[in-house]
Biotite code that builds the C-alpha atoms (Angstrom):
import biotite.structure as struc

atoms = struc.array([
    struc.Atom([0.000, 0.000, 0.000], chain_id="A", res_id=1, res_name="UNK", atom_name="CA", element="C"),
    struc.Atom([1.322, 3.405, -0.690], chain_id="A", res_id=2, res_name="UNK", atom_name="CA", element="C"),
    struc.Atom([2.209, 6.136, 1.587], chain_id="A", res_id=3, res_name="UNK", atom_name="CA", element="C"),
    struc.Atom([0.043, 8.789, 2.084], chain_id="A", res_id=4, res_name="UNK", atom_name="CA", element="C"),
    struc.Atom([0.497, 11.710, -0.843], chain_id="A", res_id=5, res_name="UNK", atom_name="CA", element="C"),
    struc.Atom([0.717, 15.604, 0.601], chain_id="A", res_id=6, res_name="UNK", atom_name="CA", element="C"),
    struc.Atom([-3.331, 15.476, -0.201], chain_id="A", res_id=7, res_name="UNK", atom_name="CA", element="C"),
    struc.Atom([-4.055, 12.492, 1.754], chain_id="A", res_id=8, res_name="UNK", atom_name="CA", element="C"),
    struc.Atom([-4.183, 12.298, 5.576], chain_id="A", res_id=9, res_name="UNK", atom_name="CA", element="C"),
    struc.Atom([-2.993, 9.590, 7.257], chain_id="A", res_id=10, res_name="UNK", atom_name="CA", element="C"),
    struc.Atom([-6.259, 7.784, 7.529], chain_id="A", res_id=11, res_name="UNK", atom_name="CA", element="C"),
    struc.Atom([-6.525, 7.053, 4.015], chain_id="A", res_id=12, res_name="UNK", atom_name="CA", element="C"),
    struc.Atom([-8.998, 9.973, 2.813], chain_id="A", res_id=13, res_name="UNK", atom_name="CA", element="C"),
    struc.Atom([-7.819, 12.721, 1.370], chain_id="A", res_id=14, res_name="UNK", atom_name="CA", element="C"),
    struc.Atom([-7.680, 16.343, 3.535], chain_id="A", res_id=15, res_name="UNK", atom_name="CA", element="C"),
    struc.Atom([-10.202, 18.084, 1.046], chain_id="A", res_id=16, res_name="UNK", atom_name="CA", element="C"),
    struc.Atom([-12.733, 15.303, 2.350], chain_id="A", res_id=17, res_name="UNK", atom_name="CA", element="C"),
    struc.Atom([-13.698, 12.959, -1.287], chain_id="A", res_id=18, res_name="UNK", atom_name="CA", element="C"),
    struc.Atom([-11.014, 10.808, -2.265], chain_id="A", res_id=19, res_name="UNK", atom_name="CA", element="C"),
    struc.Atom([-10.414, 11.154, -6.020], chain_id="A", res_id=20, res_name="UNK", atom_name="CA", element="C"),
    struc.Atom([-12.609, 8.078, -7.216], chain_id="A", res_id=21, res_name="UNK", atom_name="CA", element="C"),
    struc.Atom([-16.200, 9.301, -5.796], chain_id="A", res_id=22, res_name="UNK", atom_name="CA", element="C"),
    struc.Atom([-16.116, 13.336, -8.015], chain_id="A", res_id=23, res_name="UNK", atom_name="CA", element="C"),
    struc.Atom([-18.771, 14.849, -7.981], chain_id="A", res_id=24, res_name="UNK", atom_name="CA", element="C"),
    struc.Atom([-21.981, 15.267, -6.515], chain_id="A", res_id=25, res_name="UNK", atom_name="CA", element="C"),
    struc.Atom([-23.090, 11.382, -6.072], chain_id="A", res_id=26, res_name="UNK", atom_name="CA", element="C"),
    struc.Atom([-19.878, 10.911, -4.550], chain_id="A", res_id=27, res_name="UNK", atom_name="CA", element="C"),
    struc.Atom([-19.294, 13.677, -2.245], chain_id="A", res_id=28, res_name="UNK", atom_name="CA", element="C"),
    struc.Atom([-23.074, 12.214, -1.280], chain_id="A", res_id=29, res_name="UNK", atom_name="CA", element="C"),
    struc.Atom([-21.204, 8.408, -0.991], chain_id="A", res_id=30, res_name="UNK", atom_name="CA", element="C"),
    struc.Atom([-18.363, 10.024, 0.735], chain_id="A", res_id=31, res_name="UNK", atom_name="CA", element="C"),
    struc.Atom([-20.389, 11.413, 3.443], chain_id="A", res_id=32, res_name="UNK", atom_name="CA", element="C"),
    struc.Atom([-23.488, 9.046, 4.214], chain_id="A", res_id=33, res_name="UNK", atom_name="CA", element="C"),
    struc.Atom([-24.084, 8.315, 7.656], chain_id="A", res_id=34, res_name="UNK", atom_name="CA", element="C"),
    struc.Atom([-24.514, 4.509, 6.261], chain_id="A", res_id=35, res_name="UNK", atom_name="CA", element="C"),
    struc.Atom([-21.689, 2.516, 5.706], chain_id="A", res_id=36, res_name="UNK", atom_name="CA", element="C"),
    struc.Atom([-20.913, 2.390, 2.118], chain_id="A", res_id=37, res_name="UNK", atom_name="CA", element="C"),
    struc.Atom([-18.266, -0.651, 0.745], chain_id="A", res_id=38, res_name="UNK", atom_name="CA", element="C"),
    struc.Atom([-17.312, -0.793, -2.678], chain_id="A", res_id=39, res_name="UNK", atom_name="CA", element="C"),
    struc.Atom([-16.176, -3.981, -4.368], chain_id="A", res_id=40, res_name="UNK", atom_name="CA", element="C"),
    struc.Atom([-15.085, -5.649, -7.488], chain_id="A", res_id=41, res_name="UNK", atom_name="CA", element="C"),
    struc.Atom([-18.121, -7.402, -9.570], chain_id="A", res_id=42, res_name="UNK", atom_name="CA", element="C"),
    struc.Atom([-16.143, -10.530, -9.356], chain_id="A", res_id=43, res_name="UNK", atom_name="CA", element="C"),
    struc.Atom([-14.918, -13.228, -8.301], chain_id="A", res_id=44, res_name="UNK", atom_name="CA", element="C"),
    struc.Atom([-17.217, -15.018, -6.932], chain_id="A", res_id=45, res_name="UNK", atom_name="CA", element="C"),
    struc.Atom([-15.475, -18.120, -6.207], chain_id="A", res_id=46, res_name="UNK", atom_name="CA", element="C"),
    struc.Atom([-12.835, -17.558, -3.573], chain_id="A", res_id=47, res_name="UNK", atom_name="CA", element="C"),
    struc.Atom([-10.996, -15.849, -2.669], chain_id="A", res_id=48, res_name="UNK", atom_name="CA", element="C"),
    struc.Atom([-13.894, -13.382, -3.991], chain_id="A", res_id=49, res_name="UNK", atom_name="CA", element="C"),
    struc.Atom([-14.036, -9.504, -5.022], chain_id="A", res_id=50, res_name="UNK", atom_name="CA", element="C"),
    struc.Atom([-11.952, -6.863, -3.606], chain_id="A", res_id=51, res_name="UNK", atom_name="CA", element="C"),
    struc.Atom([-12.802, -4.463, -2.041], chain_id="A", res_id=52, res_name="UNK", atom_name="CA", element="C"),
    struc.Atom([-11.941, -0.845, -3.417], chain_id="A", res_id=53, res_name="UNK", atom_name="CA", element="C"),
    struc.Atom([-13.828, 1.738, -1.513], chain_id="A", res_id=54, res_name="UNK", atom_name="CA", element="C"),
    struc.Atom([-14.954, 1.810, 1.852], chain_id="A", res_id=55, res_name="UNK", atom_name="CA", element="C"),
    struc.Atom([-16.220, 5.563, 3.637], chain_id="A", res_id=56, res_name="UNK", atom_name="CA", element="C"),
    struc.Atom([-15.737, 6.948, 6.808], chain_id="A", res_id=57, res_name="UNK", atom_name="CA", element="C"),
    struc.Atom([-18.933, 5.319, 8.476], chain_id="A", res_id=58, res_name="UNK", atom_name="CA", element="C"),
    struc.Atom([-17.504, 1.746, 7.764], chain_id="A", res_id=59, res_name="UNK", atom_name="CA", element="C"),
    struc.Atom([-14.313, 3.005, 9.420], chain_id="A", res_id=60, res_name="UNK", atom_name="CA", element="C"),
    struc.Atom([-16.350, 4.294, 12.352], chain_id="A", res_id=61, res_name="UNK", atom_name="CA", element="C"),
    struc.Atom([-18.525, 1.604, 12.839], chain_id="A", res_id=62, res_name="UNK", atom_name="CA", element="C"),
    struc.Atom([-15.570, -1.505, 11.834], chain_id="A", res_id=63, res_name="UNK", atom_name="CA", element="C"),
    struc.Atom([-12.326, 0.479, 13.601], chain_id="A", res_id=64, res_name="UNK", atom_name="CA", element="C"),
    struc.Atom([-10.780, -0.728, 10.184], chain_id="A", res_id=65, res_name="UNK", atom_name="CA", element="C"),
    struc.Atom([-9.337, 2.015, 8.252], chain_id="A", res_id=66, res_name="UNK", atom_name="CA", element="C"),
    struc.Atom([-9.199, 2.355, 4.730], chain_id="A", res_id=67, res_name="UNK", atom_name="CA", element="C"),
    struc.Atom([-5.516, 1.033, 4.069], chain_id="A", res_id=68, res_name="UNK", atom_name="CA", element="C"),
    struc.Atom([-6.297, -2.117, 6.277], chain_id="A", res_id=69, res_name="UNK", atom_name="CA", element="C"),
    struc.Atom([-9.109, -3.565, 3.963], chain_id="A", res_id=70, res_name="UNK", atom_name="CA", element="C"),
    struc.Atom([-8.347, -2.108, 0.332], chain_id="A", res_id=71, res_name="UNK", atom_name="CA", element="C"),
    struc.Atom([-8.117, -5.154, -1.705], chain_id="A", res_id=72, res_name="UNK", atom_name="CA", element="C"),
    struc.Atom([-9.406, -7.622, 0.335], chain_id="A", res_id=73, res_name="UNK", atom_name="CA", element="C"),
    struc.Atom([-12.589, -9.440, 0.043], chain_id="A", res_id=74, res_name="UNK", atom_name="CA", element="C"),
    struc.Atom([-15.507, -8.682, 1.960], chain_id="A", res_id=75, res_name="UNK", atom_name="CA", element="C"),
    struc.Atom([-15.489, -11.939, 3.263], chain_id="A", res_id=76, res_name="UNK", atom_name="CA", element="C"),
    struc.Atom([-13.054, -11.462, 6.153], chain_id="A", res_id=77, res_name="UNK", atom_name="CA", element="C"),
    struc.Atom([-15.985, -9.679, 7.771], chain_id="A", res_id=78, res_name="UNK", atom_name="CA", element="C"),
    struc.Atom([-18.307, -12.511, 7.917], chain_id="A", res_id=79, res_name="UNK", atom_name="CA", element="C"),
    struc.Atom([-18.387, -14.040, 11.545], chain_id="A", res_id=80, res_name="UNK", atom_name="CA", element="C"),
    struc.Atom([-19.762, -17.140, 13.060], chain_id="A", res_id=81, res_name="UNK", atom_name="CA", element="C"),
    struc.Atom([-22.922, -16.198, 14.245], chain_id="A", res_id=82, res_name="UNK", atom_name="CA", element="C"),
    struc.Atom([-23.954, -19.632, 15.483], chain_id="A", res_id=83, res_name="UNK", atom_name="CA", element="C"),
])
């Protein structure tokens, strides 16, 4: 994973507030829902599954995973055993 650039603080989202990927109006509004919001490949399905390559700053608040920590991973490593 790369070092933060001089626009990027060092949780992952850049200091002007919408990283570069979510422009715009639809994604300053994806950028700043109260709802977490994950982002992920279409596929695969099969393992080891999509990756992951957006999450905002409600899925950090509600997960304690930043950014950096689950860019590129699937989805799947938040599935517990509920039983």
């Amino acid at each position: 994973m790369q070092s933060p650039g001089a626009d990027e603080s060092m949780t992952g989202y850049p200091r002007n507030g919408v990283p570069e990927i979510l422009e715009g109006l639809l994604g300053q509004l994806v950028f700043r829902a109260l709802d977490v919001i994950i982002i992920t490949e279409a596929e695969p399905l099969d393992q080891p599954g999509p990756r992951i390559v957006y999450v905002n700053e409600a899925f950090t608040r509600l997960t304690g995973y930043e950014p950096e920590e689950v860019l590129g991973r699937s989805p799947r490593f938040l599935h517990t055993d509920l039983d």
